[in-house]
PDB file as gemmi writes it, atoms N, CA and C in Angstrom:
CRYST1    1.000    1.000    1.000  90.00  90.00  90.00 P 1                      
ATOM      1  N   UNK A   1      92.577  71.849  29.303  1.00  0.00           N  
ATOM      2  CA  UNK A   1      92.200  72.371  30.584  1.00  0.00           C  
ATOM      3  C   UNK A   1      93.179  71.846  31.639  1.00  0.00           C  
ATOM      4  N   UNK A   2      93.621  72.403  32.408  1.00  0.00           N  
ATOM      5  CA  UNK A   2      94.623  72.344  33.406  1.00  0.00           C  
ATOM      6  C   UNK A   2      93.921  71.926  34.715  1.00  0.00           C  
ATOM      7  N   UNK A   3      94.203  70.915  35.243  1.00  0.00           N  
ATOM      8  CA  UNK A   3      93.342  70.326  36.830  1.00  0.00           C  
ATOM      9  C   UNK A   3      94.601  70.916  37.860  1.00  0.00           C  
ATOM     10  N   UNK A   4      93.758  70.818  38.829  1.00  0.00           N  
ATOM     11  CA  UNK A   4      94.636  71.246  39.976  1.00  0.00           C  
ATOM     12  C   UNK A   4      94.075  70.485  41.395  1.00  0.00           C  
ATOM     13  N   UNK A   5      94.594  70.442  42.136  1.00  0.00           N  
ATOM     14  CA  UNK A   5      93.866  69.982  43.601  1.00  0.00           C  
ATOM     15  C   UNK A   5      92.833  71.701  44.080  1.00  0.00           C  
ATOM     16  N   UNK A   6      91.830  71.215  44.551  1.00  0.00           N  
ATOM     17  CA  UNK A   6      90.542  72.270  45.076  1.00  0.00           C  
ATOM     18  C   UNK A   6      90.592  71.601  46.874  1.00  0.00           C  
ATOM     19  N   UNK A   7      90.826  72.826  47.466  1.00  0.00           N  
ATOM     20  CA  UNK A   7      90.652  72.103  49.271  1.00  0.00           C  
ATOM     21  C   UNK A   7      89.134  72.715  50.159  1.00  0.00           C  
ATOM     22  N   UNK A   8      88.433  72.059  50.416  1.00  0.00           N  
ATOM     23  CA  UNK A   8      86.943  72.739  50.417  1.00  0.00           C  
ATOM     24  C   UNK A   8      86.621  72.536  51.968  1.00  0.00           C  
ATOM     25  N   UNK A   9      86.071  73.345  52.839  1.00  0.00           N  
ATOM     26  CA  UNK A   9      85.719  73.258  54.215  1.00  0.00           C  
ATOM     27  C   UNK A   9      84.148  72.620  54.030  1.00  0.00           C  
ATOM     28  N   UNK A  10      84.206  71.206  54.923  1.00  0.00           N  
ATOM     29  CA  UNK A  10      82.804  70.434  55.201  1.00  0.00           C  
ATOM     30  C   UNK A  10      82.327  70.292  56.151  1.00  0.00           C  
ATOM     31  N   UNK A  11      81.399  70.585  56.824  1.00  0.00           N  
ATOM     32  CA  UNK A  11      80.873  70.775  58.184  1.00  0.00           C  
ATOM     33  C   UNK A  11      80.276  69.924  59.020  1.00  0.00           C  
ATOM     34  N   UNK A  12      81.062  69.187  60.047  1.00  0.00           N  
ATOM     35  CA  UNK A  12      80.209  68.130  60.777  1.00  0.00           C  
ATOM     36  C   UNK A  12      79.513  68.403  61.605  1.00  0.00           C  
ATOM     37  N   UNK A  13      78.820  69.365  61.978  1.00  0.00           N  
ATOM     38  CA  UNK A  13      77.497  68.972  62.801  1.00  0.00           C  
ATOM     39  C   UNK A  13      76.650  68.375  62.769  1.00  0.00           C  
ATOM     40  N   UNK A  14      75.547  68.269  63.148  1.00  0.00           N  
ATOM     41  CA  UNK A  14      74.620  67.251  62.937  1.00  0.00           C  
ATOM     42  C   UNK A  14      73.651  68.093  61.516  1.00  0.00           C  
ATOM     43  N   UNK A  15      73.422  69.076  62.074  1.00  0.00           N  
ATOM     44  CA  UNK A  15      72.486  69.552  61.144  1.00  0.00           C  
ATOM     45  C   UNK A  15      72.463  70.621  59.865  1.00  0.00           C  
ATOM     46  N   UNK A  16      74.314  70.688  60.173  1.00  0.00           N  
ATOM     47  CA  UNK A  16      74.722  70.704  58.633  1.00  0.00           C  
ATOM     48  C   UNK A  16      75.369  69.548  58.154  1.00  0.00           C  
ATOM     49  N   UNK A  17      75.812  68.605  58.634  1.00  0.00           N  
ATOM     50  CA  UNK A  17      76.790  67.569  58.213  1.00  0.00           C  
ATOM     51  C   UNK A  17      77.153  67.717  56.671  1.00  0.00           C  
ATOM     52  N   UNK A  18      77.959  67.670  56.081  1.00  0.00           N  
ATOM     53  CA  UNK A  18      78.694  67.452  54.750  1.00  0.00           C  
ATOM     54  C   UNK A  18      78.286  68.595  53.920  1.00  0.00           C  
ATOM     55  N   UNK A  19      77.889  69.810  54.639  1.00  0.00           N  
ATOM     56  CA  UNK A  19      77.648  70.740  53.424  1.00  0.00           C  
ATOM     57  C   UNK A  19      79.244  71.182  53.649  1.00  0.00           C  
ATOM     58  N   UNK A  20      78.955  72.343  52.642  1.00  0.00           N  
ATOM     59  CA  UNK A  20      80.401  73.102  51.992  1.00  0.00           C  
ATOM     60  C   UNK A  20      80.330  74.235  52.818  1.00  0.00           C  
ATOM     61  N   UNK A  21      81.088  75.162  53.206  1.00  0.00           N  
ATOM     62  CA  UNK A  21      81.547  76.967  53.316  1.00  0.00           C  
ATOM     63  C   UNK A  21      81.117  77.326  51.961  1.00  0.00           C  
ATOM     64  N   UNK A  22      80.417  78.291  52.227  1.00  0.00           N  
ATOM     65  CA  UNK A  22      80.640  78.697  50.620  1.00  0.00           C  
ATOM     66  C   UNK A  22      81.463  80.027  50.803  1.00  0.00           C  
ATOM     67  N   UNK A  23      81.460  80.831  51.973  1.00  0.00           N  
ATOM     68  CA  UNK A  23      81.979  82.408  52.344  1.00  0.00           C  
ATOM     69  C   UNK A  23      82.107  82.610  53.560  1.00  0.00           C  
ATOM     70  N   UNK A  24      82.827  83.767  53.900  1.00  0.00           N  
ATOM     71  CA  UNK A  24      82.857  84.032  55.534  1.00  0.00           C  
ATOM     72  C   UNK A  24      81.865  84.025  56.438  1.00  0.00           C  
ATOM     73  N   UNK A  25      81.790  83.854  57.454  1.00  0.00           N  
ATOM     74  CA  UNK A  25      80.856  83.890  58.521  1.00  0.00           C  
ATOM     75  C   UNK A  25      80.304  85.887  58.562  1.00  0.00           C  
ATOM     76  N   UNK A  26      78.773  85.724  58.200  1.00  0.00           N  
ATOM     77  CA  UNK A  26      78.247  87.350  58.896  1.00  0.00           C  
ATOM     78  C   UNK A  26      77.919  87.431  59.766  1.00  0.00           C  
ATOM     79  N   UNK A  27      77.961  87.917  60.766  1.00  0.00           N  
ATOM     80  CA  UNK A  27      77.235  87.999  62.681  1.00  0.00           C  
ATOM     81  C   UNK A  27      75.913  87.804  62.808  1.00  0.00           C  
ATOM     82  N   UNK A  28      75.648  88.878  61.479  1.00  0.00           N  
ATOM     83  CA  UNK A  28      73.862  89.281  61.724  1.00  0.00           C  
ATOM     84  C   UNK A  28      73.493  87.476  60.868  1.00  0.00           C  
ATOM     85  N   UNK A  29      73.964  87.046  59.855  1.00  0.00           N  
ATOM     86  CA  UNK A  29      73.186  86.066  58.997  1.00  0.00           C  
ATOM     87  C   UNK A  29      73.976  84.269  59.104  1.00  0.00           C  
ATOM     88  N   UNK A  30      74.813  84.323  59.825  1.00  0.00           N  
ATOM     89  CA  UNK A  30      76.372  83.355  60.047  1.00  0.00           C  
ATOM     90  C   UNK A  30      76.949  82.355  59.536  1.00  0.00           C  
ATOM     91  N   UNK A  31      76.826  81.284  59.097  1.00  0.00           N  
ATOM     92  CA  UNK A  31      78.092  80.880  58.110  1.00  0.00           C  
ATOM     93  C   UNK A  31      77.023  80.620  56.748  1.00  0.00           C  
ATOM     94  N   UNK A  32      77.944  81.309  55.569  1.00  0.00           N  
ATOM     95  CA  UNK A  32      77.235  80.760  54.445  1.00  0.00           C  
ATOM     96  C   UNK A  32      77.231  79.142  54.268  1.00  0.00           C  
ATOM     97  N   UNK A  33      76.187  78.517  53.762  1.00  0.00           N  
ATOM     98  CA  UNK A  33      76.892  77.207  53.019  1.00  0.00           C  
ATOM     99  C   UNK A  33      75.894  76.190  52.153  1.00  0.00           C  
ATOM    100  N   UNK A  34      76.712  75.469  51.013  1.00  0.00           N  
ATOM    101  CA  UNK A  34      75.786  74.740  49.745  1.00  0.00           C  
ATOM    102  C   UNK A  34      76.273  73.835  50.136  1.00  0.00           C  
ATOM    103  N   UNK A  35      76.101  72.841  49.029  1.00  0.00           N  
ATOM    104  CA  UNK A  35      76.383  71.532  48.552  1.00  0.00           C  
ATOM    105  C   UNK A  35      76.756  71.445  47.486  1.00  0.00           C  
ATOM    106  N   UNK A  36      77.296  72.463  46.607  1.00  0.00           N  
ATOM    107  CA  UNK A  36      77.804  72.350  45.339  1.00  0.00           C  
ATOM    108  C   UNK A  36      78.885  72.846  45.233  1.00  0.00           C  
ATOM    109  N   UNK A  37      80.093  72.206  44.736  1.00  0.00           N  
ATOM    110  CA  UNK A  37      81.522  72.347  44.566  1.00  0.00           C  
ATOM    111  C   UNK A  37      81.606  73.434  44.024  1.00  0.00           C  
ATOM    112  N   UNK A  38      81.174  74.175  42.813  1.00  0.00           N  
ATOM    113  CA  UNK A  38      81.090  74.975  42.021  1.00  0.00           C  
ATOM    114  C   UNK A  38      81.238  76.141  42.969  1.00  0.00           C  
ATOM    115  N   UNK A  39      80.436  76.624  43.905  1.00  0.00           N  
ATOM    116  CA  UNK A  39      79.680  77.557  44.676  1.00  0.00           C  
ATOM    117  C   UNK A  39      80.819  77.875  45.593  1.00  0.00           C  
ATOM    118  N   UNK A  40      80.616  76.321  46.516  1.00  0.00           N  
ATOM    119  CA  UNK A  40      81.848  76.558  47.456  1.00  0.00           C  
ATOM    120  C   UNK A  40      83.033  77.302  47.690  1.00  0.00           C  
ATOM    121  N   UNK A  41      83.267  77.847  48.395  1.00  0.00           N  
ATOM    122  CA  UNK A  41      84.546  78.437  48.764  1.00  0.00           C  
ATOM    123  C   UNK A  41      86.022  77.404  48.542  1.00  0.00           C  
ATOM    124  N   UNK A  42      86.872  77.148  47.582  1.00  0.00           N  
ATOM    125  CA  UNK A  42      88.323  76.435  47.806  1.00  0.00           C  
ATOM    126  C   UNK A  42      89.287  77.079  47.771  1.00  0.00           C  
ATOM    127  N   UNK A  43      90.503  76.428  48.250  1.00  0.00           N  
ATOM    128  CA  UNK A  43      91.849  76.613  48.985  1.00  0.00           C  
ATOM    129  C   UNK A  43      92.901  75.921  47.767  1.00  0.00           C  
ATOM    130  N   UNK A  44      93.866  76.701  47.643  1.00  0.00           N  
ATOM    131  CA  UNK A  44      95.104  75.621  46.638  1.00  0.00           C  
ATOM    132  C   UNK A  44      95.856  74.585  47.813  1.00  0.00           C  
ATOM    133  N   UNK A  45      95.675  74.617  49.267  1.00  0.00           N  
ATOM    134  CA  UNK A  45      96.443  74.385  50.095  1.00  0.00           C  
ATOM    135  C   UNK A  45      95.483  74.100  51.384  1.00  0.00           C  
ATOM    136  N   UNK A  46      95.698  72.981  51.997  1.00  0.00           N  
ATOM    137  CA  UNK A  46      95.090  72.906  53.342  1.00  0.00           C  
ATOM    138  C   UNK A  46      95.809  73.663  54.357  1.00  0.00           C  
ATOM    139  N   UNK A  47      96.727  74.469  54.230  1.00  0.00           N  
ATOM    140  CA  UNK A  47      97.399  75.435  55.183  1.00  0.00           C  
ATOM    141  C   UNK A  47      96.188  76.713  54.513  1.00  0.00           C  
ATOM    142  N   UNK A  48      96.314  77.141  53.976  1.00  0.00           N  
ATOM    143  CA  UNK A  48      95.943  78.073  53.444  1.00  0.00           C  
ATOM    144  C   UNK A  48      94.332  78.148  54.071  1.00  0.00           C  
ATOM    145  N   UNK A  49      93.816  77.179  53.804  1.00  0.00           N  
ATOM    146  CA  UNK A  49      92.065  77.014  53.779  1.00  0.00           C  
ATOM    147  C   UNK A  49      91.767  77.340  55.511  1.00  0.00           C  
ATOM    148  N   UNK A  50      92.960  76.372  56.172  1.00  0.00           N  
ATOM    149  CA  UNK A  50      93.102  76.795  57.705  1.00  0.00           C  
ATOM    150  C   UNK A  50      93.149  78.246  58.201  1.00  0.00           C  
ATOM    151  N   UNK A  51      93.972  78.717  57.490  1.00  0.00           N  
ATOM    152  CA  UNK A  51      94.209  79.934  57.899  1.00  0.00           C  
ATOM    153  C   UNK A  51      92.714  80.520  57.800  1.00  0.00           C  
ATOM    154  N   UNK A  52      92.402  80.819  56.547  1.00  0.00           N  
ATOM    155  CA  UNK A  52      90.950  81.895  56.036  1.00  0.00           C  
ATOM    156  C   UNK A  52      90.076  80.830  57.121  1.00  0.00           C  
ATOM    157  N   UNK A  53      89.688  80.288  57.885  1.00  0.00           N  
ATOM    158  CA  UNK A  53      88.564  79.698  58.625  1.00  0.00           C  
ATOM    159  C   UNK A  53      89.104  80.756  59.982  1.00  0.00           C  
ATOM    160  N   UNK A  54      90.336  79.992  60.525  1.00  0.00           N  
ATOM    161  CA  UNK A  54      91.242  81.077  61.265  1.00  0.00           C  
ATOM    162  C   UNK A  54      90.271  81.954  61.852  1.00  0.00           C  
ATOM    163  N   UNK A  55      90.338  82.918  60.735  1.00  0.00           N  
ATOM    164  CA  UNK A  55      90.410  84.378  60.044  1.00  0.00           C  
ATOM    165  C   UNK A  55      88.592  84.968  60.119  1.00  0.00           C  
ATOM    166  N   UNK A  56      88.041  83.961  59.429  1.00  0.00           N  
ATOM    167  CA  UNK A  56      86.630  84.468  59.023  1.00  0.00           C  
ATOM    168  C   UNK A  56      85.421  84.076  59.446  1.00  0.00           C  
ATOM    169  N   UNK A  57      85.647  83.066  60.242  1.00  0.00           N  
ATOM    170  CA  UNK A  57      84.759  81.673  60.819  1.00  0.00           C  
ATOM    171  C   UNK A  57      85.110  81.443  62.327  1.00  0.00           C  
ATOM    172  N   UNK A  58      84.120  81.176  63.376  1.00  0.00           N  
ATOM    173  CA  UNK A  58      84.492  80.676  64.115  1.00  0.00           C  
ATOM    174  C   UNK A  58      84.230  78.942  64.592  1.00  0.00           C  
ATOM    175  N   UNK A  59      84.564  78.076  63.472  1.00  0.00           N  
ATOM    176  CA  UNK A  59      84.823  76.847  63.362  1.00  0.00           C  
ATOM    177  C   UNK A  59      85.900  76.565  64.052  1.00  0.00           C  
ATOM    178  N   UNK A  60      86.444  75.300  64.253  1.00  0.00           N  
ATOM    179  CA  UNK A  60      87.231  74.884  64.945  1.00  0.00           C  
ATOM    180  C   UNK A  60      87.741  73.708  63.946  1.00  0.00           C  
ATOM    181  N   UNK A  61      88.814  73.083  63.831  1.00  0.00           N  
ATOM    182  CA  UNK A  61      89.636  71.893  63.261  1.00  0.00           C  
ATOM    183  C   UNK A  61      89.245  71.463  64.628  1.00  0.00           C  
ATOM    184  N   UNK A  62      90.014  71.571  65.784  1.00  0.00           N  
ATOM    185  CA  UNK A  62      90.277  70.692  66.729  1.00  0.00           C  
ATOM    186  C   UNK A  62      89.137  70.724  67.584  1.00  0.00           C  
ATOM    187  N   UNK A  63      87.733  70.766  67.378  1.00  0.00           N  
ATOM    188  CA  UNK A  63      86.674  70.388  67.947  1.00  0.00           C  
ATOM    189  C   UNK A  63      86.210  69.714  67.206  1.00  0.00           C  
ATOM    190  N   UNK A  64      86.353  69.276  66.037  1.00  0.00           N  
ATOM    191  CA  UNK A  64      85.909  68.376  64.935  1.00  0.00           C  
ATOM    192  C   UNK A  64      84.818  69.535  64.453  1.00  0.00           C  
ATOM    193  N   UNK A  65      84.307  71.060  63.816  1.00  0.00           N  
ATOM    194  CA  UNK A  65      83.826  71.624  63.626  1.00  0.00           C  
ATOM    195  C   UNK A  65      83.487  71.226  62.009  1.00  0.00           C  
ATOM    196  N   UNK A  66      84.293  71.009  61.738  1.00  0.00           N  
ATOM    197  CA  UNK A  66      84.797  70.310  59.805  1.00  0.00           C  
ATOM    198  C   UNK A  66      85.880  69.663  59.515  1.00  0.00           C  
ATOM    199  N   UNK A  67      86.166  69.416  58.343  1.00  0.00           N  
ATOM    200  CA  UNK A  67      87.363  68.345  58.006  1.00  0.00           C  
ATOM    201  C   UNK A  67      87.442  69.043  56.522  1.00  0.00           C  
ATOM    202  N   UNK A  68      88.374  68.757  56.307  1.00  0.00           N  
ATOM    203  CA  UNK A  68      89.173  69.491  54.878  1.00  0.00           C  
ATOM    204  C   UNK A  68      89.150  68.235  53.764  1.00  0.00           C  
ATOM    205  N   UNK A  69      88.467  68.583  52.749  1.00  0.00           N  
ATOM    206  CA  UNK A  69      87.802  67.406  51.722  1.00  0.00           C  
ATOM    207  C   UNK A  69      89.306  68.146  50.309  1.00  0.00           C  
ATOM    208  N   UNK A  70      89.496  67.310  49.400  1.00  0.00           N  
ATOM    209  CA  UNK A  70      90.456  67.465  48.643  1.00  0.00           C  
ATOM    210  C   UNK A  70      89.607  67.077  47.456  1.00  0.00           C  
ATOM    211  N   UNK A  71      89.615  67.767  46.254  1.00  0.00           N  
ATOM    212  CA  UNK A  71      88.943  67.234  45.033  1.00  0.00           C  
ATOM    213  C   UNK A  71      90.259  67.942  44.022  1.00  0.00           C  
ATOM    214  N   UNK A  72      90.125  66.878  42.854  1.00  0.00           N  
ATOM    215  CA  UNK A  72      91.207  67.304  41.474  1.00  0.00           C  
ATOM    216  C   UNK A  72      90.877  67.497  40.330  1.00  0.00           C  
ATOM    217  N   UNK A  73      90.380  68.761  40.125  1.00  0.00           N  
ATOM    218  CA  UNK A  73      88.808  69.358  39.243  1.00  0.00           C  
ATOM    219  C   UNK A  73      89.852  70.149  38.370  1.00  0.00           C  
TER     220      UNK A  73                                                      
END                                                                             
């Protein structure tokens, strides 16, 4: 089996703190999210993972919205 680095979006608010993204943000239902790696949404690249939040989420890096967790699964 071949490992690789997995880059996973974790959410600091208060009252999600440390869950995962699992998928894009829906308007009507708004951000998916678990606690299981499996489930979660990952990135080969913390550029990359930035971008799709960017893109699909209205999270923030630079409000401290989440932090980019690294696992080698």
């Amino acid at each position: 089996m071949e490992r690789s680095w997995h880059y996973f979006i974790v959410l600091n608010d208060k009252e999600r703190l440390g869950s995962l993204v699992e998928d894009a943000e829906v308007p009507e239902d708004g951000l998916p999210i678990c606690v299981d790696l499996n489930v979660a949404i990952s990135f080969p690249t913390p550029e990359e993972l930035n971008e799709w939040v960017k893109d699909n989420t209205s999270l923030s890096l630079s409000a401290g919205d989440y932090h980019i967790e690294g696992h080698y699964l």
